[in-house]
C-alpha positions as CSV (number, residue, x, y, z in Angstrom):
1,X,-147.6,88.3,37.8
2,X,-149.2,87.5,41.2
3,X,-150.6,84.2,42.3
4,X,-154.3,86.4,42.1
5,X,-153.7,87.4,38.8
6,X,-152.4,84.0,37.6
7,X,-155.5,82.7,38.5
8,X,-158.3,84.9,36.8
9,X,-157.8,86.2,33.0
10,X,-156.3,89.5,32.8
11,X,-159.2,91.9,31.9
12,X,-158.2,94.8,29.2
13,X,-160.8,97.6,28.2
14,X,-160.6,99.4,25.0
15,X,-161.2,103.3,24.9
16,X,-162.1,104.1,21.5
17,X,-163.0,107.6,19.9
18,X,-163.9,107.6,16.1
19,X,-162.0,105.5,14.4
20,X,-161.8,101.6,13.7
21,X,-158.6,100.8,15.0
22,X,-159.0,99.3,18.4
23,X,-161.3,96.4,16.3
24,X,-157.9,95.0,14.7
25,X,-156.2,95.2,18.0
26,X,-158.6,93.3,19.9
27,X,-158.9,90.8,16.9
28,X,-154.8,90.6,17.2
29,X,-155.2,90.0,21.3
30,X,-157.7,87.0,20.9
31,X,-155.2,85.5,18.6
32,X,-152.2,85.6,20.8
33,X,-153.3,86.1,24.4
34,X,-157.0,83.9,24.0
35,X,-156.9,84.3,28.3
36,X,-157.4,88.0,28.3
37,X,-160.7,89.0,28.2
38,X,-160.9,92.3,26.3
39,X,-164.0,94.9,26.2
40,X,-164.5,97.6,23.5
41,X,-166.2,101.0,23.9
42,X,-166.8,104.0,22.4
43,X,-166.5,107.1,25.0
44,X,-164.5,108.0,28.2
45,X,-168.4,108.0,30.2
46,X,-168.8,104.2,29.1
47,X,-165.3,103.6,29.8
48,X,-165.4,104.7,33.7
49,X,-169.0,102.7,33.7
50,X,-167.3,99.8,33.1
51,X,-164.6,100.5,35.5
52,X,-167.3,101.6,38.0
53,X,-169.0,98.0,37.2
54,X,-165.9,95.9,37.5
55,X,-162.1,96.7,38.1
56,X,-160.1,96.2,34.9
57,X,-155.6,95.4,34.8
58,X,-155.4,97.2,31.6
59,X,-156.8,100.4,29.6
60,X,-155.9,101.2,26.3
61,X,-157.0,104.4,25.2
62,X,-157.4,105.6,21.6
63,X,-156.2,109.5,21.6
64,X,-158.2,111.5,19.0
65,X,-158.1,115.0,20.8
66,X,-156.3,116.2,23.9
67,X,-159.4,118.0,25.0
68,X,-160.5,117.1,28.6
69,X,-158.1,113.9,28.1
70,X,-155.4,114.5,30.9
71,X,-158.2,115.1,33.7
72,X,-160.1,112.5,32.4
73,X,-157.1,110.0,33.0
74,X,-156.4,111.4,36.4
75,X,-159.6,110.6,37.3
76,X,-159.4,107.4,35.9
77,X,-156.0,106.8,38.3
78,X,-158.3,108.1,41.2
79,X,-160.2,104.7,40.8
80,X,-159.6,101.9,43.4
81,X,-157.8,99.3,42.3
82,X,-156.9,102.2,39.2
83,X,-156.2,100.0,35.8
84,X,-153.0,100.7,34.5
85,X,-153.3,102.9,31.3
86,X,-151.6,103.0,28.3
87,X,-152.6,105.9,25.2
88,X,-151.8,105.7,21.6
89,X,-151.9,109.0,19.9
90,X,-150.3,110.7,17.3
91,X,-147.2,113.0,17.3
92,X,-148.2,116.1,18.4
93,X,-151.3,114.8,20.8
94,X,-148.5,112.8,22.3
95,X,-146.3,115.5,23.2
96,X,-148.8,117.8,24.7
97,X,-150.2,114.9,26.9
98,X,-146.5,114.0,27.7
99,X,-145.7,117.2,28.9
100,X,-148.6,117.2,31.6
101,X,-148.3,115.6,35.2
102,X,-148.0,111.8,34.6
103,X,-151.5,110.3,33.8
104,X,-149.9,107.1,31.9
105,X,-147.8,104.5,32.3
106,X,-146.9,104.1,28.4
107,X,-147.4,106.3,25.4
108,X,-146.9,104.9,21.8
109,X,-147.0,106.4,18.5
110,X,-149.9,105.8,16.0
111,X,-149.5,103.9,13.6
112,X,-148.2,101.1,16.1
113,X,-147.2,97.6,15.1
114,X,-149.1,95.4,16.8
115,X,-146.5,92.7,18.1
116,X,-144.8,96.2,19.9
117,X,-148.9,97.1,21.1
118,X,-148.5,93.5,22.3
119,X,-145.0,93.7,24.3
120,X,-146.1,96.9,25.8
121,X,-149.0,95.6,27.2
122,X,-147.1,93.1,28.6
123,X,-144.6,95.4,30.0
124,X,-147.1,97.4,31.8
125,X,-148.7,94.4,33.2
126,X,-145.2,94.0,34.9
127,X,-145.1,97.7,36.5
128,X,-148.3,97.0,37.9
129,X,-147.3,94.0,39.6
130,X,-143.9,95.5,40.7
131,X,-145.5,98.6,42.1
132,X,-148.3,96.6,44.4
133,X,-145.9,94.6,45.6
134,X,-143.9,97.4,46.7
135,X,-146.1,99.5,48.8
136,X,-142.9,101.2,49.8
137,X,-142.3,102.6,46.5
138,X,-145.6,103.2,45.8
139,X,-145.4,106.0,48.8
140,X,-142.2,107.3,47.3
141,X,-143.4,107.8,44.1
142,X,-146.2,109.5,45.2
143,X,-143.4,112.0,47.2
144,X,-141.8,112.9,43.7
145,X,-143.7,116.3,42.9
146,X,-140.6,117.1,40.3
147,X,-140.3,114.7,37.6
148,X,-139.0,115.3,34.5
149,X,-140.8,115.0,30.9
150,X,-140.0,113.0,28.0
151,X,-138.5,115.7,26.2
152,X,-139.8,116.2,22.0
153,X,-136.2,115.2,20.3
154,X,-135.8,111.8,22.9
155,X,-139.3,111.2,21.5
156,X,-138.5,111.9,17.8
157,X,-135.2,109.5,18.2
158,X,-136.8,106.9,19.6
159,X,-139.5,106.5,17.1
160,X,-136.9,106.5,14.4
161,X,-135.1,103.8,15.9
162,X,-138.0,102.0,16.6
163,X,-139.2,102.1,12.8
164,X,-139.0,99.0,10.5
165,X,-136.8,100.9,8.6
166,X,-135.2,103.2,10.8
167,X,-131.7,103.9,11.0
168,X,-128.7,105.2,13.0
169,X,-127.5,107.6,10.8
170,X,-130.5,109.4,10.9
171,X,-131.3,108.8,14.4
172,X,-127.5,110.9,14.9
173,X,-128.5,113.5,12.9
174,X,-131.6,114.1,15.5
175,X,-129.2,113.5,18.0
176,X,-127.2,116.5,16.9
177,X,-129.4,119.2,16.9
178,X,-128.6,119.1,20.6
179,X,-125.3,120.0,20.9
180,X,-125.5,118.8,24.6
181,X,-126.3,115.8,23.4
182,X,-124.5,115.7,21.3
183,X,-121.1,116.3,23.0
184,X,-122.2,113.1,25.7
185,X,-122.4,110.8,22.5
186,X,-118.8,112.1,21.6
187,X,-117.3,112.1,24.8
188,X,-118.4,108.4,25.5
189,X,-117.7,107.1,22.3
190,X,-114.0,108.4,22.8
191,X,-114.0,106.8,26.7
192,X,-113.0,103.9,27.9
193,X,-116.0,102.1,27.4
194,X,-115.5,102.4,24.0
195,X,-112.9,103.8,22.6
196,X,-110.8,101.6,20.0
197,X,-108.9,102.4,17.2
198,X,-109.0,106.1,15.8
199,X,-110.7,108.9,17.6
200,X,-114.2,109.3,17.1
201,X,-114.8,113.2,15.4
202,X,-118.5,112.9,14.4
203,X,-121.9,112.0,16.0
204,X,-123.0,109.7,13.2
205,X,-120.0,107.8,14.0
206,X,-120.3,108.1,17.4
207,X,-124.1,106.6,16.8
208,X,-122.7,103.3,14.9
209,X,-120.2,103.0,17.5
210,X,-122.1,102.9,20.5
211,X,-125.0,101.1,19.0
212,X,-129.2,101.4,19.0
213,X,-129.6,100.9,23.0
214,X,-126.3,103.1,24.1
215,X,-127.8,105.9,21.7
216,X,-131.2,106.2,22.9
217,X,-130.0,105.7,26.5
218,X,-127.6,108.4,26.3
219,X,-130.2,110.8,24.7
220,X,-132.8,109.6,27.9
221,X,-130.0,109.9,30.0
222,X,-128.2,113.7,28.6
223,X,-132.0,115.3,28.4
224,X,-133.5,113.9,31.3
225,X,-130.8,114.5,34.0
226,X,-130.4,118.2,32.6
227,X,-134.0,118.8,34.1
228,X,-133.8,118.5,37.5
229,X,-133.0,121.6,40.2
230,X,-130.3,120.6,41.8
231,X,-128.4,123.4,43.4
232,X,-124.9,122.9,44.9
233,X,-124.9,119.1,42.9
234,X,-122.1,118.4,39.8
235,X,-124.3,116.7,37.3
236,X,-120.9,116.7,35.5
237,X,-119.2,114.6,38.3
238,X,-122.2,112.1,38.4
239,X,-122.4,111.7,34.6
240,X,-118.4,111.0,34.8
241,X,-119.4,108.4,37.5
242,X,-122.0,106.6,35.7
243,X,-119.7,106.5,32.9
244,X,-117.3,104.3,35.2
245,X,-120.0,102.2,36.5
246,X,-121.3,101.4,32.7
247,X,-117.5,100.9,31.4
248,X,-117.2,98.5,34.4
249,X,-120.4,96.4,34.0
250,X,-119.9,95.8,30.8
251,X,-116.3,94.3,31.3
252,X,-117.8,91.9,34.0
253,X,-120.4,91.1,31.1
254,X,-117.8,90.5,28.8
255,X,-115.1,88.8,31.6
256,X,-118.6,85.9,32.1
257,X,-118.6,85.3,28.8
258,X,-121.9,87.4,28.0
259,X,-122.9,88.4,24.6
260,X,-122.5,91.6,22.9
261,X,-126.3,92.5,23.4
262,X,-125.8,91.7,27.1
263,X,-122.4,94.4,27.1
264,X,-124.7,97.1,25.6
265,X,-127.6,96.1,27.9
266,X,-125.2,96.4,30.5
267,X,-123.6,99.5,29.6
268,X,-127.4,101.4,29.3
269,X,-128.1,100.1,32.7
270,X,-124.9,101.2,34.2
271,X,-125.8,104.3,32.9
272,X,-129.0,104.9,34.3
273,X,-128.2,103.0,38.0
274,X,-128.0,106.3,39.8
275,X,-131.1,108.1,38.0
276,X,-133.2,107.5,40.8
277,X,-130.7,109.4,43.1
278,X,-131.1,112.1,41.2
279,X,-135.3,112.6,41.7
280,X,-134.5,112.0,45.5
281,X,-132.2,115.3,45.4
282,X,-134.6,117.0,43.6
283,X,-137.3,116.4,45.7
284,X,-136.2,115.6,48.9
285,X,-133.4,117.8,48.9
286,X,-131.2,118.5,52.4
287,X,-133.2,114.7,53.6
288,X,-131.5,113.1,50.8
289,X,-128.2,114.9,51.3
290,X,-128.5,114.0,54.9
291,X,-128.3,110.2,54.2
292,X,-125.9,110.5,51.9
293,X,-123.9,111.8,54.4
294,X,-124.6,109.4,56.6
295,X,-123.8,106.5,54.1
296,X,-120.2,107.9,53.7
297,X,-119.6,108.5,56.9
298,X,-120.9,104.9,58.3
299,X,-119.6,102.8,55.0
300,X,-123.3,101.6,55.4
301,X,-124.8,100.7,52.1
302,X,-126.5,103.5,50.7
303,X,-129.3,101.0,49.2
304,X,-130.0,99.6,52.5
305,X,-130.4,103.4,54.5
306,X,-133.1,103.9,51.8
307,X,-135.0,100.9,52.5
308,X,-134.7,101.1,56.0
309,X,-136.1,104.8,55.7
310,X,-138.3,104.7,53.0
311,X,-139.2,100.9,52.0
312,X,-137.6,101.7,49.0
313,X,-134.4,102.3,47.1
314,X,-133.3,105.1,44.4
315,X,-132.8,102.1,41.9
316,X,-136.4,100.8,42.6
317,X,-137.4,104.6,42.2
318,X,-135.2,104.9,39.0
319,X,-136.4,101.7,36.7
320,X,-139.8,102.5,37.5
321,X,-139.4,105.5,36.2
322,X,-137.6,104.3,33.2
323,X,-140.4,101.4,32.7
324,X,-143.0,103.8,32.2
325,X,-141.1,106.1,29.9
326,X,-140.4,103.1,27.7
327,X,-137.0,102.0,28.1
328,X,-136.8,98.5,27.0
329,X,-137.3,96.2,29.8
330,X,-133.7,94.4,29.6
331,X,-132.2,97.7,31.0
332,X,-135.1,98.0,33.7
333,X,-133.9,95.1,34.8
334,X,-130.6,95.7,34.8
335,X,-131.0,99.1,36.8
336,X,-133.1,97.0,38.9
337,X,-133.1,93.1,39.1
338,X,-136.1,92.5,41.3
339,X,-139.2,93.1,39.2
340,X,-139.9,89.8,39.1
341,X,-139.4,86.8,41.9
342,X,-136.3,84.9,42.1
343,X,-132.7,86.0,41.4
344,X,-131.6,88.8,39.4
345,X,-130.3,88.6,36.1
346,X,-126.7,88.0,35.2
347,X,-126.7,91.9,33.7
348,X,-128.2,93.1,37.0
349,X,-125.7,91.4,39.1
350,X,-122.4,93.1,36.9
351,X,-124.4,96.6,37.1
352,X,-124.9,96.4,40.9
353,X,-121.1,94.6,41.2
354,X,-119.8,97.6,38.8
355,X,-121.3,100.2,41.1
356,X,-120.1,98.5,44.4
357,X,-116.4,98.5,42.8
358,X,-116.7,101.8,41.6
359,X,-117.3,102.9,45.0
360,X,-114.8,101.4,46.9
361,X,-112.3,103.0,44.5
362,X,-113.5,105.9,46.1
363,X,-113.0,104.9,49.4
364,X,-117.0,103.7,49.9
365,X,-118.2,100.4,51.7
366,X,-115.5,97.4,50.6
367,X,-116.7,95.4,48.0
368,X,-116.8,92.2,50.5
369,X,-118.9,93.7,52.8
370,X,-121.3,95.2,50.0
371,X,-121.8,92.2,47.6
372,X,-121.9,89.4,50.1
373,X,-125.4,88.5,49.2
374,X,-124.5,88.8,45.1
375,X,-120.9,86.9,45.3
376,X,-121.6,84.8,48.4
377,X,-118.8,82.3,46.8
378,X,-117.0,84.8,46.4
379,X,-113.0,84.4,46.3
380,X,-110.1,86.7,46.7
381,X,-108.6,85.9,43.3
382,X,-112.0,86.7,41.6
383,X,-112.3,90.5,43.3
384,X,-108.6,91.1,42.7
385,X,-109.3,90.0,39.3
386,X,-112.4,92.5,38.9
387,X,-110.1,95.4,40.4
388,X,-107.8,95.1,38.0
389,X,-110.6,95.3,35.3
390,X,-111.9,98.6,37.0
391,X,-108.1,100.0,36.7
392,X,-109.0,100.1,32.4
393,X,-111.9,102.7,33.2
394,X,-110.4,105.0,35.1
């Protein structure tokens, strides 16, 4: 959080229509953040009085009916500085209002347990921050004309996962009404990311395999990247690439001693590193070919061409794409490592070492030249011993 926002109390304003329920959550928030200071009301008019009055960090918006809702929250964004907004609302509420040009930076499900109402609010507070401290990326995002939508079955998985007493099993079953989907979860649970032991033949096993966060990352990942026009582009040789740069992070997780949460975390991030790529193709286009191009061709670092070009880079673009659609923050940050000041985290730094070794096996930028600032003790025995890790994922 900025050094202005540190120093006043983060102000939070409650959107409720015709029911009770914003009452508990604003009892909850006095017990466990006393230093916000939270306003209730009972219409969208009083709500943008209140923002007219005052500027607010937060909004939380009670959903009871779809009806003049997604113009109402564009206008709402329109405001200067716009509060960041986040709508609870039923299933099918959810989905049409998902499905419309983004007006939110989080959707949850009613009923909502309150320490997740909590976390989220948090979380958004975090995008908010990382976005106006990135003007660049603020102008990029605002370039992205295609985006792709949370699509209905990611939706349906997630919320069983996310249940007190949800469950894998069932979440595969979702998982394999999409035979897409369902083939991605079998071909990575049989790669060498995974694969131990027998052959894996079904999806439920696949699921218990790979775990909660590979599942739900695969079913982002399978759904979301099947969106996008992109003409003349193998989505079939960038998902087998992605595949690499997962299987390698999570052996540099594994070869630093980190925990098996950290491997999956690792493994989603991996994953998801070269999402952003993919909405710069789709909306740029030729531009974006161009300087891809021009990155092979120079051994420059793609990363850096971006920033020089744009102020920002496709993994920026990418986890704050994946923040607002509700990917748990771990993997944000491990697609991305500078939301926050100071030094990355030990998962962000295998993802981004993962990627650069994946492309100099392809015969990109050398790992020395690409990772100097990441490994700048770095040692010839310790890349040598990484290269032979990448060898196991080929």
């Amino acid at each position: 959080m900025s050094e202005s926002e540190q120093s006043e109390n983060i102000r939070l304003l409650l959107v409720e229509e015709g029911e009770a329920l914003l009452d508990v959550v604003a009892a909850h928030l006095a017990r466990v953040c006393p230093e916000w200071q939270t306003v209730i009301v009972s219409s969208r008019e009083e709500a943008v009085s209140c923002l007219r009055q005052r500027p607010f960090h937060l909004l939380l918006l009670n959903l009871t009916s779809a009806d003049r809702g997604v113009a109402w929250l564009e206008e709402v964004g329109r405001m200067e500085p716009p509060p960041a907004r986040v709508i609870l609302a039923d299933t099918a509420l959810r989905e049409r209002v998902v499905s419309s040009p983004p007006v939110a930076h989080r959707f949850l499900p009613k009923p909502c347990r309150l320490d997740v109402l909590e976390e989220t609010l948090r979380g958004v507070l975090k995008i908010r921050e990382g976005m106006h401290s990135r003007p660049g990326l603020e102008r990029l995002c605002c370039e992205m004309e295609v985006l792709p939508v949370l699509p209905a079955l990611y939706l349906e998985l997630v919320d069983e996962l996310d249940s007190p007493r949800g469950s894998l099993v069932r979440a595969a079953s979702i998982a394999a009404r999409d035979p897409a989907l369902a083939a991605r979860l079998l071909q990575l649970a049989n790669s060498p990311l995974f694969l131990s032991g027998a052959p894996v033949v079904s999806v439920e096993r696949a699921a218990v395999k790979l775990g909660a966060t590979i599942l739900r990352t695969v079913a982002l990942a399978s759904q979301l990247f099947e969106q996008l026009p992109l003409p003349g582009f193998s989505l079939d040789a960038f998902w087998m690439r992605a595949q690499r740069v997962a299987a390698m992070a999570v052996r540099v997780v594994r070869a630093e001693g980190g925990s098996a949460e950290q491997q999956q975390i690792a493994g989603s991030a991996g994953l998801l590193r070269g999402f952003g790529q993919l909405l710069l193709l789709a909306n740029l286009g030729e531009e974006y070919f161009s300087l891809l191009r021009q990155a092979e061709e120079s051994g420059i670092s793609l990363v850096r061409l971006e920033e020089e070009r744009w102020g920002a880079s496709h993994p920026q673009l990418g986890a704050l794409l994946l923040a607002l659609w509700g990917v748990p923050w771990p993997v944000v940050e491990g697609v991305d490592g500078h939301w926050q000041e100071g030094d990355p985290s030990p998962v962000a730094v295998a993802v981004q070492i993962a990627e650069a070794l994946v492309t100099e096996s392809g015969g990109g930028p050398a790992i020395e030249g690409s990772l100097g600032s990441l490994l700048p003790d770095v040692v010839p025995e310790r890349l040598n011993a990484l290269r032979e890790l990448l060898k196991e994922v080929v």
